[in-house]
Residue, then its C-alpha position, 0 to 999 in steps of 0.5 A: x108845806x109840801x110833803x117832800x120839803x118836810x120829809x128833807x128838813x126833819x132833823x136838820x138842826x140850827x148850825x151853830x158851828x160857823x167859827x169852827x172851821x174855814x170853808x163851806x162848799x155846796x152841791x145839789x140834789x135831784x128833787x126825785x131822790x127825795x120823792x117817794x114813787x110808791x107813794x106818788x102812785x097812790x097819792x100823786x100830788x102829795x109825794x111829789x117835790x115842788x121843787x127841782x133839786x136841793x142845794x145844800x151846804x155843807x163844812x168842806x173839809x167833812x165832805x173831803x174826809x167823807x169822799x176821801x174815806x170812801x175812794x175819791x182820791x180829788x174831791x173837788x175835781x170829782x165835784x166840778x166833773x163826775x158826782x151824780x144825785x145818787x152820791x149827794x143824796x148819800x152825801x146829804x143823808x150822812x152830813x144830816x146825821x152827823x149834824x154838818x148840814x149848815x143850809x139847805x135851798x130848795x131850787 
């Protein structure tokens, strides 16, 4: 398995949740968020993503209450018109410690 795709799916555990709550909704991340660049240098190859960006799905009304908390006032049109890598990759890393990762894709 590549190093990138590994280095994503540590600690992501089975979502057992799905009766818990109503809607799910997704966004993506640029493969580069993940990718190591000092290590890429070095080894290039093994630090390099073969994929181009992670989708990943997550409960929708954690990912509201998450962007609310830090001042996106309308979550979903922010989704639809302004989030850039920088906020899903921080959105991604939150959802994973808070266990409300349900699906990661590799595209």
């Amino acid at each position: 398995m590549n190093a990138v795709r590994e280095r994503i799916l540590i600690g992501i555990k089975p979502y057992l949740k799905f009766a818990e709550h109503k809607d799910l909704i997704s966004f993506c991340v640029s493969s580069e968020c993940f990718e190591d660049w000092d290590e890429v240098e070095e080894n290039y190859g093994n630090a390099c993503a073969d994929f181009n960006e992670l989708i990943v799905v997550v409960e929708k009304e954690w990912l509201f209450e998450y962007m609310k908390m830090n001042g996106i006032e309308n979550p979903l049109d922010y989704l639809q018109n302004e989030y850039i890598s920088d906020d899903s990759y921080e959105w991604f890393v939150n959802a994973k410690e808070a266990d409300k990762v349900v699906l990661v894709g590799f595209n």
